[in-house]
KEVEXMI-797393 format. One line per 2 residues: number of its first residue (from 1); their letters; for each residue x, y, z of C-alpha. Coordinates in nm, 3 decimals. Example, Ala and Ser with C-alpha at 12.3 -4.5 7.8 and 13.67 -1.06 7.14 Angstrom:
1) as) 1.230,-0.450,0.780 | 1.367,-0.106,0.714
This chain:
1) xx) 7.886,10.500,14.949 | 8.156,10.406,15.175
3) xx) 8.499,10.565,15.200 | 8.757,10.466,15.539
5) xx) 8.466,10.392,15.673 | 8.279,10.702,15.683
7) xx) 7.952,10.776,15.455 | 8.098,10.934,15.121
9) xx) 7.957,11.102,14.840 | 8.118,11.014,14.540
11) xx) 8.164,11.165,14.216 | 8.300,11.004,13.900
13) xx) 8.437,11.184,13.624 | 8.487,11.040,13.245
15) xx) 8.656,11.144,12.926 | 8.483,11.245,12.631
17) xx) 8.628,11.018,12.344 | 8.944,11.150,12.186
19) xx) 9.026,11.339,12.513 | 9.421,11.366,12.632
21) xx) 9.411,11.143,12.970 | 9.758,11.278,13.092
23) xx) 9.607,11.648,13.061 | 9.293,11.554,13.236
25) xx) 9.487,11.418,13.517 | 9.658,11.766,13.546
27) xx) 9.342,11.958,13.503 | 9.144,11.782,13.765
29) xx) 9.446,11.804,14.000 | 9.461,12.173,13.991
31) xx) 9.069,12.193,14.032 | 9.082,11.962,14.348
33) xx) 9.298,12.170,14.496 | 9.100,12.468,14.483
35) xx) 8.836,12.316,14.581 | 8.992,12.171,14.845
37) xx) 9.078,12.561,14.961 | 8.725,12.668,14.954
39) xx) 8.537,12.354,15.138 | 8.440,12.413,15.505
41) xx) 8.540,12.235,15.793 | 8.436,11.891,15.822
43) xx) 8.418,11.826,15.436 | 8.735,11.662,15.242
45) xx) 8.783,11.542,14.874 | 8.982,11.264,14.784
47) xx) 9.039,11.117,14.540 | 8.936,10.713,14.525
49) xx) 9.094,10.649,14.187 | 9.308,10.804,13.929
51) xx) 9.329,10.639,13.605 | 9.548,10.942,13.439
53) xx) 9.838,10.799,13.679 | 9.811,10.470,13.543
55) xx) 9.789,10.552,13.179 | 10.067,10.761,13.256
57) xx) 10.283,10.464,13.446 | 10.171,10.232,13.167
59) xx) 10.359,10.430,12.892 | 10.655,10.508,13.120
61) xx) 10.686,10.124,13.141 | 10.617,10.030,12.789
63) xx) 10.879,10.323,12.662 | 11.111,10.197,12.912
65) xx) 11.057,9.789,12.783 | 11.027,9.946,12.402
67) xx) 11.348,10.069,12.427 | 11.558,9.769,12.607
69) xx) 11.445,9.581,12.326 | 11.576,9.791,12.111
71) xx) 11.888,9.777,12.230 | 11.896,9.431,12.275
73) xx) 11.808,9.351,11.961 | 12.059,9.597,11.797
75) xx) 12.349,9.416,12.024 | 12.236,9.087,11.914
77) xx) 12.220,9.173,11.529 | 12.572,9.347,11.551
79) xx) 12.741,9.026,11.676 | 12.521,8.739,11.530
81) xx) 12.491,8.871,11.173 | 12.889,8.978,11.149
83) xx) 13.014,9.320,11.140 | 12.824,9.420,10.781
85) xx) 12.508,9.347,10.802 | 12.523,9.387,11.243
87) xx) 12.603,9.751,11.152 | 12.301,9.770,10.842
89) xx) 12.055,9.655,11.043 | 12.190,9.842,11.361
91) xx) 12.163,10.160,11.160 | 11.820,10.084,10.941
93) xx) 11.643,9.965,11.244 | 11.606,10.304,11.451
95) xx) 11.537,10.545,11.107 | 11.248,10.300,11.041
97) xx) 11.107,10.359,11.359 | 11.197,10.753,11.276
99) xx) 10.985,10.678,10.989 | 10.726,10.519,11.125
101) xx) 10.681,10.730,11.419 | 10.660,10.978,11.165
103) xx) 10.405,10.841,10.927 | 10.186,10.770,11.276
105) xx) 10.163,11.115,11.347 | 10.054,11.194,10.945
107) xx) 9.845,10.960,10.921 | 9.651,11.055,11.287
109) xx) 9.744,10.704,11.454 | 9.780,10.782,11.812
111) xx) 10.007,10.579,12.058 | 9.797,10.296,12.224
113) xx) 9.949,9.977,12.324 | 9.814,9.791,12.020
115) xx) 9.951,10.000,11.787 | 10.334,10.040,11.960
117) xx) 10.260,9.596,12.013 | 10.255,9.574,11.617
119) xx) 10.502,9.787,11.548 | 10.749,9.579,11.806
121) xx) 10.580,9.260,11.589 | 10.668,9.416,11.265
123) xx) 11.048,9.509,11.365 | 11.104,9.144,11.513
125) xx) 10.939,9.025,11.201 | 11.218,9.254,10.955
127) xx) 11.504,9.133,11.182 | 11.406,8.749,11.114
């Protein structure tokens, strides 16, 4: 193996099945960096890839898009359905995601992006 150029040796970690990516991130972080401290001159680590930074950025992203939506389809309600039923749905629309947020966490259903996807479906299907 190849890294800049030079002969590497790589090592590739994995998640067991269930595992918290964001925490793993954090984890190996702090290992590298003791490691780091204790190698002798001439060796480095670095790190090729780190998919804990890109789960992370995903769900930053899809938060950020989940909640424009929100708002834009609270805006839209409030002045295309008249004042009533603008200000029902305004109001109904965040306590079912309360709800549902809720009943996620009962029921074990963690946040992937299939499962935040059909709730967005399912809202967009109440508003219609």
């Amino acid at each position: 193996m190849y890294y800049n150029g030079k002969p590497a040796v790589g090592i590739a970690l994995s998640m067991e099945d269930g595992g918290d990516n964001i925490r793993l991130g954090q984890n190996l972080a702090k290992e590298i960096k003791k490691i780091q401290a204790e190698l002798p001159l001439g060796l480095e680590l670095n790190q090729v890839a780190n998919q804990p930074e890109v789960v992370k950025n995903s769900i930053s992203e899809f938060s950020e898009s989940l909640y424009e939506a929100i708002l834009i389809v609270l805006v839209v309600s409030l002045f295309s359905l008249g004042r009533r039923s603008g200000y029902v749905i305004s109001c109904c629309i965040p306590l079912i995601l309360l709800g549902s947020f809720c009943g996620m966490y009962i029921l074990g259903i963690d946040l992937h992006k299939v499962s935040l996807g059909a709730l967005v479906v399912s809202l967009g299907m109440l508003v219609d």
